[in-house]
N, CA, C and O atoms as a Tripos MOL2 file, in Angstrom:
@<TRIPOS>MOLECULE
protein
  272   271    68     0     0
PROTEIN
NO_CHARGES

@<TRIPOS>ATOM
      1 N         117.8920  147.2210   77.8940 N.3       1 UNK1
      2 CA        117.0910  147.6570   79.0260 C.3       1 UNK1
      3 C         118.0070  147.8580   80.2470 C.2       1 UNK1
      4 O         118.6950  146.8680   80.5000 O.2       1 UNK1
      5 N         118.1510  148.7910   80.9640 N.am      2 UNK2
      6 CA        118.2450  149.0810   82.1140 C.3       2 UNK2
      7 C         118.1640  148.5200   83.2350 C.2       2 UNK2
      8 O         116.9730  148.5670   83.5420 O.2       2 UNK2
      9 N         118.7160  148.0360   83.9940 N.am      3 UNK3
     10 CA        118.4810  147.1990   85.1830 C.3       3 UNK3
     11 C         118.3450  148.7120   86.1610 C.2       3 UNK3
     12 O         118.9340  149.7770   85.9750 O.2       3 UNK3
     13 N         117.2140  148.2970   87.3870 N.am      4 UNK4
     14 CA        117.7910  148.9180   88.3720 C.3       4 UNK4
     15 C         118.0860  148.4240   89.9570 C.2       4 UNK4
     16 O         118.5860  147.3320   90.2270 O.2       4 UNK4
     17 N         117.7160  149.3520   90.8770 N.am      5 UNK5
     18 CA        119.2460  148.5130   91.4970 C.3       5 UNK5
     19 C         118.2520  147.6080   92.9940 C.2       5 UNK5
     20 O         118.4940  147.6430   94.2010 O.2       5 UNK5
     21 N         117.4550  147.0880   92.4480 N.am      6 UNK6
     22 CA        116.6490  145.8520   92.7430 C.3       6 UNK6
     23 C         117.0790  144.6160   92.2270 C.2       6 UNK6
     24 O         117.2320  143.5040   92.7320 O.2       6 UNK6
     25 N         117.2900  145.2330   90.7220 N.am      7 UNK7
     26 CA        117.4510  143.8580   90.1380 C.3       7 UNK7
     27 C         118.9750  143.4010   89.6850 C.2       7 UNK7
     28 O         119.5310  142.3670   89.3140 O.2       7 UNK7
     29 N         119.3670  144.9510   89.9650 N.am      8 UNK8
     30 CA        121.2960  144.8240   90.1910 C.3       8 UNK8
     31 C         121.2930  143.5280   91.0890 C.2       8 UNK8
     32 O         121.5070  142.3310   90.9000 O.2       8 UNK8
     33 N         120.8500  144.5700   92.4740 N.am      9 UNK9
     34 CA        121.0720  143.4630   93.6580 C.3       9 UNK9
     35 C         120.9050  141.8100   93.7150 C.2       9 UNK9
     36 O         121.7120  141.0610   94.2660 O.2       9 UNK9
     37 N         119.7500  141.4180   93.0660 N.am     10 UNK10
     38 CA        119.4620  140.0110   92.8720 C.3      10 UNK10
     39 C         120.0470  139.7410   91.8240 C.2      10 UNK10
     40 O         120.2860  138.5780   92.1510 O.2      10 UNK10
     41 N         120.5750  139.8370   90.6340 N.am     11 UNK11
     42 CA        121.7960  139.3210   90.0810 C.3      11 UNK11
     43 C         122.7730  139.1780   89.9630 C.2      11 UNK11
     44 O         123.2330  138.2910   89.2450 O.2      11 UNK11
     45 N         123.6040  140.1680   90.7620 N.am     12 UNK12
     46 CA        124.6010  140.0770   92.0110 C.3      12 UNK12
     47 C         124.4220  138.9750   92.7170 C.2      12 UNK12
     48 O         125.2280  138.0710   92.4940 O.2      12 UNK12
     49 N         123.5770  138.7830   93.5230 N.am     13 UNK13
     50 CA        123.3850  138.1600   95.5300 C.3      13 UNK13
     51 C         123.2460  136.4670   94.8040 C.2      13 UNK13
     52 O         123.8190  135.5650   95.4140 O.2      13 UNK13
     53 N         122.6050  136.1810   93.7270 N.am     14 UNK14
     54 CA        122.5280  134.8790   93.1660 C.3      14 UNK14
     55 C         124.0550  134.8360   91.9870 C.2      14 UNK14
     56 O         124.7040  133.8010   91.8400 O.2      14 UNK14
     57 N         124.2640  135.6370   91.5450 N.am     15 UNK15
     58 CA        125.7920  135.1120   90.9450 C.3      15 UNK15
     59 C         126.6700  134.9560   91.8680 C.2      15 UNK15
     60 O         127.6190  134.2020   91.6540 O.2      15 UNK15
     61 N         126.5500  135.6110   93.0530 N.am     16 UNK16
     62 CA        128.2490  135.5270   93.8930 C.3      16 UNK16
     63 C         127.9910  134.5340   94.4030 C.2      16 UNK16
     64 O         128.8670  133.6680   94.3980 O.2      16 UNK16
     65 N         126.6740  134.2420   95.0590 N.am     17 UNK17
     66 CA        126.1500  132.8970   95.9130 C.3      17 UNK17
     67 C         126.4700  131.3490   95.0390 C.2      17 UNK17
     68 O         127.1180  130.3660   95.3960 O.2      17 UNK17
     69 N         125.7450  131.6210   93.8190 N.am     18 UNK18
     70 CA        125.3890  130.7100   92.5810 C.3      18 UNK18
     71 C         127.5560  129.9050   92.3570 C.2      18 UNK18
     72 O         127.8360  128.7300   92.1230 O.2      18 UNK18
     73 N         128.4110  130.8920   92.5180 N.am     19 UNK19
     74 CA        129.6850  130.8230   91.7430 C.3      19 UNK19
     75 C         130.6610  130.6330   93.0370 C.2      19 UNK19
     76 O         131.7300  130.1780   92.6300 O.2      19 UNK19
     77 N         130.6710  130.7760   94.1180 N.am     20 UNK20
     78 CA        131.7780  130.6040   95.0640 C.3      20 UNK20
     79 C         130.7650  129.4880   95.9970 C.2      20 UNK20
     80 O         129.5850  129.5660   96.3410 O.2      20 UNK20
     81 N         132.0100  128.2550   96.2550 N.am     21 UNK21
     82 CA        131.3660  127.4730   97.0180 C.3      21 UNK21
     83 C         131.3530  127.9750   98.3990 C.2      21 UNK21
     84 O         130.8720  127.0360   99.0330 O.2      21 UNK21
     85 N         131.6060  128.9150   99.2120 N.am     22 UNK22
     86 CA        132.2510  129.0940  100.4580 C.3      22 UNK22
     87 C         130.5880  130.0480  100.7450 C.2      22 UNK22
     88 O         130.1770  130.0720  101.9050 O.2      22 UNK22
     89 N         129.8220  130.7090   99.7330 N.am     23 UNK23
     90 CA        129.1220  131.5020   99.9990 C.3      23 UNK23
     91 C         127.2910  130.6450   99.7770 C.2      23 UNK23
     92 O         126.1680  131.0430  100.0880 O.2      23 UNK23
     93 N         127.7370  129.4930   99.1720 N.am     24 UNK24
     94 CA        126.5070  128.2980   98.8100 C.3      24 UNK24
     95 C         125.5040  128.6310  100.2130 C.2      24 UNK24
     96 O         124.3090  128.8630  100.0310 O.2      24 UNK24
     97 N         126.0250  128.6330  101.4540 N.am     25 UNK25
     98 CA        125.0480  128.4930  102.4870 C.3      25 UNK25
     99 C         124.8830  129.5680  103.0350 C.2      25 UNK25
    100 O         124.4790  129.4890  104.1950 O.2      25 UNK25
    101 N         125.1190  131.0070  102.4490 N.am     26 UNK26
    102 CA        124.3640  131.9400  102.9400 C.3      26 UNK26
    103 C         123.3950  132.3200  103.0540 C.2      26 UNK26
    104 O         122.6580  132.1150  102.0900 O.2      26 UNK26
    105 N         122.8120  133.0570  104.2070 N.am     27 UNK27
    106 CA        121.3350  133.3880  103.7910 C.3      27 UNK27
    107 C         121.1670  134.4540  103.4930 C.2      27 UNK27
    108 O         119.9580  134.6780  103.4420 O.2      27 UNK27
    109 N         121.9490  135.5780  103.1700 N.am     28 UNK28
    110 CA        121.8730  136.6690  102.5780 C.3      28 UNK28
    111 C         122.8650  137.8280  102.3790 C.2      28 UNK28
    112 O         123.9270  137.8540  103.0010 O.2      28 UNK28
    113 N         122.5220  138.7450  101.5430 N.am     29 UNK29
    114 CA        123.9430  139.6900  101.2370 C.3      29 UNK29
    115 C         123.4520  141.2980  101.7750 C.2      29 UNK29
    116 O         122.3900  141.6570  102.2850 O.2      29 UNK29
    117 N         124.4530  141.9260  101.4980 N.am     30 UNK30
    118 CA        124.6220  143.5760  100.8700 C.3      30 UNK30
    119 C         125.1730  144.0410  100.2050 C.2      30 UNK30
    120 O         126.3250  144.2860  100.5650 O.2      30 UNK30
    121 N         124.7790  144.4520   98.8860 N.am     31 UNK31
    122 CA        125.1390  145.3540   98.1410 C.3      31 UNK31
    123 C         125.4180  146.5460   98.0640 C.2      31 UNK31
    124 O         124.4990  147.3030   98.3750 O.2      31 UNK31
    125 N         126.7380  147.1840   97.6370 N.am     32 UNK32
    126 CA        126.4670  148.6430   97.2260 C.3      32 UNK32
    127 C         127.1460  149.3640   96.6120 C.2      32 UNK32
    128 O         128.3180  149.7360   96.5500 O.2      32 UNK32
    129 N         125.9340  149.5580   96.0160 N.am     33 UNK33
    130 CA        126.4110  150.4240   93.9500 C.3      33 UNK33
    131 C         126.5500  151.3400   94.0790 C.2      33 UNK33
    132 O         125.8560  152.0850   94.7730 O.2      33 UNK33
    133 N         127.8120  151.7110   93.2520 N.am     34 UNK34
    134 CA        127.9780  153.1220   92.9280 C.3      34 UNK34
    135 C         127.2900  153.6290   91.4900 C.2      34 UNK34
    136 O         127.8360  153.0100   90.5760 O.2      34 UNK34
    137 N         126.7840  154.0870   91.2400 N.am     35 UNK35
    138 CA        126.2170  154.5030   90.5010 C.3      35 UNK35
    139 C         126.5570  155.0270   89.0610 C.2      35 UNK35
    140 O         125.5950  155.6550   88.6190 O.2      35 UNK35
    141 N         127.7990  154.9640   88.0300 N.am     36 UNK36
    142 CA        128.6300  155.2210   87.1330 C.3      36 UNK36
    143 C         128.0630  155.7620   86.2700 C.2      36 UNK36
    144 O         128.4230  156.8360   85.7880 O.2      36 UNK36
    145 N         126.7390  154.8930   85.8040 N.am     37 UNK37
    146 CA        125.8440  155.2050   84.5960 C.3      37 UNK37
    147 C         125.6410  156.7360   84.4980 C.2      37 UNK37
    148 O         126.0570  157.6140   83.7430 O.2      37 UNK37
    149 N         124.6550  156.6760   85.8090 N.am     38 UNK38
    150 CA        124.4380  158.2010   85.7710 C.3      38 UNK38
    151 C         125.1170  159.1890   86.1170 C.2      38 UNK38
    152 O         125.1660  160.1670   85.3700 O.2      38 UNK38
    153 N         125.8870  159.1660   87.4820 N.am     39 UNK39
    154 CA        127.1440  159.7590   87.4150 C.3      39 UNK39
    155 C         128.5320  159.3410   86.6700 C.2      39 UNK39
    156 O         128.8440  158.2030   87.0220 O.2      39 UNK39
    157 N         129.1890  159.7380   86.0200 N.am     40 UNK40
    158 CA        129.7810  159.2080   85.0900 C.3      40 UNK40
    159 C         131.4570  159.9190   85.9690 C.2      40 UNK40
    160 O         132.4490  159.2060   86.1270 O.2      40 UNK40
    161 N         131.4060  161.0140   86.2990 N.am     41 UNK41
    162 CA        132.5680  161.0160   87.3100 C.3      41 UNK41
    163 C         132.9330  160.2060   88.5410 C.2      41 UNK41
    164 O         133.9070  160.5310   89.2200 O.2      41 UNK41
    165 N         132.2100  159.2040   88.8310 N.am     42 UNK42
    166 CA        132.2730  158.3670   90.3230 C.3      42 UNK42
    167 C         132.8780  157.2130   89.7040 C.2      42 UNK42
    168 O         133.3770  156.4680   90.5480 O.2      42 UNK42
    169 N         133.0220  156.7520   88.3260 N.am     43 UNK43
    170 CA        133.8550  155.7650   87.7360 C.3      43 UNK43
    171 C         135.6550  156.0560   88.3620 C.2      43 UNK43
    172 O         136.3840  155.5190   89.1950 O.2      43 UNK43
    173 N         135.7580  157.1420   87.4510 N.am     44 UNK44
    174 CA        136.9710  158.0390   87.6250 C.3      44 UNK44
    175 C         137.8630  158.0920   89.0650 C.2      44 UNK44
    176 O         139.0580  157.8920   89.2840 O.2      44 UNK44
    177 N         136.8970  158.4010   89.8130 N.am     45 UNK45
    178 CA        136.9300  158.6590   91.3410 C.3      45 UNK45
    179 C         137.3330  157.2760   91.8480 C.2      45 UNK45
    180 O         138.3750  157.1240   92.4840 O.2      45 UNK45
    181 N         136.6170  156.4030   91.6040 N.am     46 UNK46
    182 CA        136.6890  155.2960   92.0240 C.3      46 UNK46
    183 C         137.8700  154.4310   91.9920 C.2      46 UNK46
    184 O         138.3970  153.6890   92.8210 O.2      46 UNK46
    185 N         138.1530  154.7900   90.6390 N.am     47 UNK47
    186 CA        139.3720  153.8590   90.4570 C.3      47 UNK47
    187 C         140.5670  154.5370   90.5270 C.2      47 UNK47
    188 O         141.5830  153.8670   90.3420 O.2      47 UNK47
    189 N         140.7130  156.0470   90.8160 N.am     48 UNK48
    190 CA        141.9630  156.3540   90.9300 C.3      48 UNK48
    191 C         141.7390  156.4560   92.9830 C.2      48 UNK48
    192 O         142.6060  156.0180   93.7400 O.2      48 UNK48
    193 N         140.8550  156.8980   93.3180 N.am     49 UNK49
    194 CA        140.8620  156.7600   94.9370 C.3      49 UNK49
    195 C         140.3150  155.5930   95.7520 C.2      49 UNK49
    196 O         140.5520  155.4310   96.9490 O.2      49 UNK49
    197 N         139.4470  154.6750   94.8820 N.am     50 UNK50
    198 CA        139.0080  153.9090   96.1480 C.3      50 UNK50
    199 C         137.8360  154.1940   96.7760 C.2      50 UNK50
    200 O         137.7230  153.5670   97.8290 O.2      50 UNK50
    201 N         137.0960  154.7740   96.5690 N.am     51 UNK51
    202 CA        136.4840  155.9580   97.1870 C.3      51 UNK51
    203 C         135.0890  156.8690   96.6880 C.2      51 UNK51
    204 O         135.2500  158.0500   96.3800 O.2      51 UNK51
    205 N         134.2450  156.4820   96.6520 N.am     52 UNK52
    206 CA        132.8610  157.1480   95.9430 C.3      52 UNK52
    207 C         131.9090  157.0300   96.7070 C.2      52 UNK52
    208 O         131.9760  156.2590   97.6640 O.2      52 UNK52
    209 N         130.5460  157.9530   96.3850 N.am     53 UNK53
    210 CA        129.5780  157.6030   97.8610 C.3      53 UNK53
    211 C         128.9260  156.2840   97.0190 C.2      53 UNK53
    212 O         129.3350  155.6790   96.0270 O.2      53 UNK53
    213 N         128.0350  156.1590   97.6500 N.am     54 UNK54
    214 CA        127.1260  154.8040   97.0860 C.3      54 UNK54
    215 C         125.9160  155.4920   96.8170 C.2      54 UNK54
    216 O         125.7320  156.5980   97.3250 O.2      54 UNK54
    217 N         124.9970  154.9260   96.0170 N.am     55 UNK55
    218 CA        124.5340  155.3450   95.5250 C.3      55 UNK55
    219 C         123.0590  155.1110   95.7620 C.2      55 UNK55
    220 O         122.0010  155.7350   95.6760 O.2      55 UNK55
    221 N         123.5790  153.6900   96.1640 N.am     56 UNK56
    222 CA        122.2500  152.2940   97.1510 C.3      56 UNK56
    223 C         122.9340  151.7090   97.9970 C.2      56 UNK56
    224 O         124.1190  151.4070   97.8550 O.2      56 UNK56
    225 N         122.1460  151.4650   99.0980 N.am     57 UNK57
    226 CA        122.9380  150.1650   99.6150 C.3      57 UNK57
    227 C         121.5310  149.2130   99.8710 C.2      57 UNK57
    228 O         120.5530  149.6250  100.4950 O.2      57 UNK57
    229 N         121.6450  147.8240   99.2430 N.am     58 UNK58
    230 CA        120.7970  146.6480   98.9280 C.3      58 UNK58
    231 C         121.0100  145.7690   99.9470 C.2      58 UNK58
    232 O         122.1230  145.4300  100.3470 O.2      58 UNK58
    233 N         119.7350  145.3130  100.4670 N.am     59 UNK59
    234 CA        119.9030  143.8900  101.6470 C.3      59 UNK59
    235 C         119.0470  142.9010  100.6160 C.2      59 UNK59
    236 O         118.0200  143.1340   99.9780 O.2      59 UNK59
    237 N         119.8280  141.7730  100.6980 N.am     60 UNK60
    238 CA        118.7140  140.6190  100.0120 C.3      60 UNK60
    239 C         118.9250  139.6520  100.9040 C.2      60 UNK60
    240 O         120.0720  139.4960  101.3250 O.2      60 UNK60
    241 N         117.7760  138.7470  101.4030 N.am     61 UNK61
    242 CA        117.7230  137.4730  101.7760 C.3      61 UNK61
    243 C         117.0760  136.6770  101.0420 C.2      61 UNK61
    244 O         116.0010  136.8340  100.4640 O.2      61 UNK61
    245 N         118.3470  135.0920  101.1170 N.am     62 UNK62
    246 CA        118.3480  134.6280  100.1460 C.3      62 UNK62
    247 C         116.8170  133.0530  100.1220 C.2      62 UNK62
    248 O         116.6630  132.3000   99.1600 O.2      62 UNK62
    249 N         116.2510  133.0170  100.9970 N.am     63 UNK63
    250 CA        115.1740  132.2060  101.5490 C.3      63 UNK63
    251 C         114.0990  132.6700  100.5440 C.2      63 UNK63
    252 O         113.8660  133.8710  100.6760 O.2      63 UNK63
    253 N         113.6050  132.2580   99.8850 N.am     64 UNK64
    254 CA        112.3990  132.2930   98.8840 C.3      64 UNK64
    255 C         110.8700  132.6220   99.5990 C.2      64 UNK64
    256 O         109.8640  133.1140   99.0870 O.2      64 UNK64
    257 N         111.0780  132.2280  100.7530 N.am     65 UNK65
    258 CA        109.1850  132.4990  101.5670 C.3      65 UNK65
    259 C         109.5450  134.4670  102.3170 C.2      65 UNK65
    260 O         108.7650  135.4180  102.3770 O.2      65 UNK65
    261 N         110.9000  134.3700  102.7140 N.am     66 UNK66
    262 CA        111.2910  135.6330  103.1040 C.3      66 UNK66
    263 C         111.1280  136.8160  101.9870 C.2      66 UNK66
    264 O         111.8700  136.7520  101.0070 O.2      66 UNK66
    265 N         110.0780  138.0240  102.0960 N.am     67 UNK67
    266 CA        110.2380  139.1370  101.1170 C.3      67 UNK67
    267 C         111.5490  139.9240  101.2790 C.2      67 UNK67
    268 O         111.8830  140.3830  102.3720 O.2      67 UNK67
    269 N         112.2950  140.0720  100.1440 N.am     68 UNK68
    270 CA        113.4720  140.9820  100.1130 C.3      68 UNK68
    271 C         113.3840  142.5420   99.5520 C.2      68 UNK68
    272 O         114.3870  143.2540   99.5480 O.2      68 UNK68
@<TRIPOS>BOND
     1     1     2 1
     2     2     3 1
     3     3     4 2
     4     3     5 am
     5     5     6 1
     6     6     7 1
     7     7     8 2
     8     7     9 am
     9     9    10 1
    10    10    11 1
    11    11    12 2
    12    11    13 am
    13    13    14 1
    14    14    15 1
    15    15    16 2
    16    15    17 am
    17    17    18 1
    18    18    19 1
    19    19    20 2
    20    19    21 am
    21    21    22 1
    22    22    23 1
    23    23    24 2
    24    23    25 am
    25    25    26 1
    26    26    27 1
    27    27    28 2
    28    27    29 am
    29    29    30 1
    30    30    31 1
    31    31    32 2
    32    31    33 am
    33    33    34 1
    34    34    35 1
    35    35    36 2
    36    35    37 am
    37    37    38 1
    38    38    39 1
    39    39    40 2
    40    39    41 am
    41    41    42 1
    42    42    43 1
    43    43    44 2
    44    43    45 am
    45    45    46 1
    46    46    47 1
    47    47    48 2
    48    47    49 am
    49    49    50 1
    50    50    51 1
    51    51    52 2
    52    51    53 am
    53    53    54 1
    54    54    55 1
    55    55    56 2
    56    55    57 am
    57    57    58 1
    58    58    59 1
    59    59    60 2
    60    59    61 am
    61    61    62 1
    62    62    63 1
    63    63    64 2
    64    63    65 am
    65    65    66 1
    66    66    67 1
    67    67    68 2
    68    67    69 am
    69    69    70 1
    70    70    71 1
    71    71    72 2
    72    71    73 am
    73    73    74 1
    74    74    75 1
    75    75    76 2
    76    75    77 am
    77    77    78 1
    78    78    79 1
    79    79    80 2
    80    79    81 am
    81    81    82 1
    82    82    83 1
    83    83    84 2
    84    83    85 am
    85    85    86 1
    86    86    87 1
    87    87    88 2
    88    87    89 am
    89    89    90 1
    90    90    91 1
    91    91    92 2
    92    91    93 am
    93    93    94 1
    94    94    95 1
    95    95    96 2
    96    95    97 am
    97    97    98 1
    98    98    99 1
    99    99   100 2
   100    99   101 am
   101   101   102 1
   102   102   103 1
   103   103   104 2
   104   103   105 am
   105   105   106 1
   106   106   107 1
   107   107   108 2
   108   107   109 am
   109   109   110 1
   110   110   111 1
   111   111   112 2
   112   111   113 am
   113   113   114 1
   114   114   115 1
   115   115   116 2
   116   115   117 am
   117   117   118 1
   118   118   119 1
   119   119   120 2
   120   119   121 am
   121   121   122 1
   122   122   123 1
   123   123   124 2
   124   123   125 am
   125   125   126 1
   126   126   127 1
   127   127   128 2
   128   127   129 am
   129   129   130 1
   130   130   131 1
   131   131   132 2
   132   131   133 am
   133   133   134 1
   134   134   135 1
   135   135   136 2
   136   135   137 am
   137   137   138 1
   138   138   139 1
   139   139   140 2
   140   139   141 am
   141   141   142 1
   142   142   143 1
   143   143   144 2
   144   143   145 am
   145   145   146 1
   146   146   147 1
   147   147   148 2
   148   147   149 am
   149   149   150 1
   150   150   151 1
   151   151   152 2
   152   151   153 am
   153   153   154 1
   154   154   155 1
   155   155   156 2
   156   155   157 am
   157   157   158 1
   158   158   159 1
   159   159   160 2
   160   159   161 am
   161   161   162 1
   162   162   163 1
   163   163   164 2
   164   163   165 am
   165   165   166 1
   166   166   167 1
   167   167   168 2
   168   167   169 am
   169   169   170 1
   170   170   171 1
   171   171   172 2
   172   171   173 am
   173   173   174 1
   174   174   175 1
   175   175   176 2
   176   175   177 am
   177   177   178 1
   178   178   179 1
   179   179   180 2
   180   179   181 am
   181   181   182 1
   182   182   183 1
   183   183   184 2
   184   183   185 am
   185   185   186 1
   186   186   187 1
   187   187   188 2
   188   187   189 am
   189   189   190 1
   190   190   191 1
   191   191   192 2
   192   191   193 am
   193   193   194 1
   194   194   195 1
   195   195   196 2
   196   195   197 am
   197   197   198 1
   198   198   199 1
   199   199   200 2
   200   199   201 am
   201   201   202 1
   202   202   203 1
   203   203   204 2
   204   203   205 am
   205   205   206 1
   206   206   207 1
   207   207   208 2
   208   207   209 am
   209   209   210 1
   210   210   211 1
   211   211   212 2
   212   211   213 am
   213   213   214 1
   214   214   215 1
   215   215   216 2
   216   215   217 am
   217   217   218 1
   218   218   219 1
   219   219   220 2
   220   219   221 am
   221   221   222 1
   222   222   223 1
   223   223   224 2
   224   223   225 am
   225   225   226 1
   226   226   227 1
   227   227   228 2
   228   227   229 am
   229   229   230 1
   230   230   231 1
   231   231   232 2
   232   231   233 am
   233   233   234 1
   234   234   235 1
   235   235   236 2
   236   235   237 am
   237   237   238 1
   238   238   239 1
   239   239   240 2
   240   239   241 am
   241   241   242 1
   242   242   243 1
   243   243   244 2
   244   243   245 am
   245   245   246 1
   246   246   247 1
   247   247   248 2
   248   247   249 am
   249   249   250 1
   250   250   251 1
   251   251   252 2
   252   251   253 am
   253   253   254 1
   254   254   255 1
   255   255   256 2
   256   255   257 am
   257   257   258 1
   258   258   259 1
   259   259   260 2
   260   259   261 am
   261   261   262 1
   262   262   263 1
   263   263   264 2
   264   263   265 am
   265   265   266 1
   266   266   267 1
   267   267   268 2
   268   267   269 am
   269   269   270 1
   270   270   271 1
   271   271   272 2
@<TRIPOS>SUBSTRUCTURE
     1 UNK1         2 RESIDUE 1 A UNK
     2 UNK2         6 RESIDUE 1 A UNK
     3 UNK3        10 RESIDUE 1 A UNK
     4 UNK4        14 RESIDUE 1 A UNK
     5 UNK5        18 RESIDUE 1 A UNK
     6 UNK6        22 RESIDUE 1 A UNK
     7 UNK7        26 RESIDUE 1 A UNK
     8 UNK8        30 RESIDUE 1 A UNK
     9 UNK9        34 RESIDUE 1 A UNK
    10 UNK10       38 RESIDUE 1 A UNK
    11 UNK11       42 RESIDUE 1 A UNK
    12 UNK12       46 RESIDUE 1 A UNK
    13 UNK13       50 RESIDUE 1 A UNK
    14 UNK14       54 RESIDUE 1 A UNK
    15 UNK15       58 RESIDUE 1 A UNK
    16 UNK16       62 RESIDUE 1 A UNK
    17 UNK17       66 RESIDUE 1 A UNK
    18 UNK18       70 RESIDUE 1 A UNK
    19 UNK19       74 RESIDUE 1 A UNK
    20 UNK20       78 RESIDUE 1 A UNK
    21 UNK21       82 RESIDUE 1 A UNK
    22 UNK22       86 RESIDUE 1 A UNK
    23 UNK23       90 RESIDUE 1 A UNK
    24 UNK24       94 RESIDUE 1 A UNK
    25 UNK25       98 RESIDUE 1 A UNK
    26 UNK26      102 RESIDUE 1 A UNK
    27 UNK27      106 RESIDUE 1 A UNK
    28 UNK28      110 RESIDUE 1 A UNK
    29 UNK29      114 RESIDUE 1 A UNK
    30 UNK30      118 RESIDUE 1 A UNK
    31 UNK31      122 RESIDUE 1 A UNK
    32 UNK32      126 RESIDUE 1 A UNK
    33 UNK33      130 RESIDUE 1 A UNK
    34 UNK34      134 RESIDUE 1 A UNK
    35 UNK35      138 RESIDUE 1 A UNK
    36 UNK36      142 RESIDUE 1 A UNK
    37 UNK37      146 RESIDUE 1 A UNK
    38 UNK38      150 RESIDUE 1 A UNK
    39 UNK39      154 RESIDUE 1 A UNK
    40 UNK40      158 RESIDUE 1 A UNK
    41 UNK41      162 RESIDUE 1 A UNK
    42 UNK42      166 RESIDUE 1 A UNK
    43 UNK43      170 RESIDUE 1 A UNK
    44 UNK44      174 RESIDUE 1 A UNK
    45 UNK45      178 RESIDUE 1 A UNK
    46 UNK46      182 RESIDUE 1 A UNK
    47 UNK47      186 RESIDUE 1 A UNK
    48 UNK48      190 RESIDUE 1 A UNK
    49 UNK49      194 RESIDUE 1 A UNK
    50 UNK50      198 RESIDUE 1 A UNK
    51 UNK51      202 RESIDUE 1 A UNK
    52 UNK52      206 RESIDUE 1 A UNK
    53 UNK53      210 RESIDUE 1 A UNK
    54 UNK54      214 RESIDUE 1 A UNK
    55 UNK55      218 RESIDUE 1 A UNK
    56 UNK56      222 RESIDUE 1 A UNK
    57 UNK57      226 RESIDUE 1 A UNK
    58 UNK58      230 RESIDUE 1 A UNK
    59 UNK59      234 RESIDUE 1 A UNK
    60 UNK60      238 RESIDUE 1 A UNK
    61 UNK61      242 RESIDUE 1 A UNK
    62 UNK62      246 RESIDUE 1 A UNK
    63 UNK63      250 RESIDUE 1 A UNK
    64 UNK64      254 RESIDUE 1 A UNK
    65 UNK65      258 RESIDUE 1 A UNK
    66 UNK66      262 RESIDUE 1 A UNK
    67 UNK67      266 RESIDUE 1 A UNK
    68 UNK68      270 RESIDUE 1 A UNK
């Protein structure tokens, strides 16, 4: 199944949070995906320049009563 980039974002924003102690007390992130799957040239791009548009850019806050 397909993730999309809702649920990119929240398995991202809880692994980076979840795995580095320095990020434990944040209250929230931004994400932003480039999109590879479907564009399949922005891989390419990416790794030889650095450089691709985004595709999303994701805000999550990480407070459970807060809607993200």
């Amino acid at each position: 199944m397909e993730k999309d980039y809702d649920q990119t974002t929240e398995e991202l924003a809880q692994c980076w949070r979840n795995s580095n102690r320095e990020l434990a007390k944040a209250i929230g992130c931004k994400v932003y995906i480039i999109d590879a799957r479907e564009y399949h040239y922005k891989k390419d791009l990416y790794l030889s320049t650095g450089v691709a548009s985004y595709d999303a850019k994701k805000g999550m806050i990480f407070y459970d009563q807060i809607l993200n």
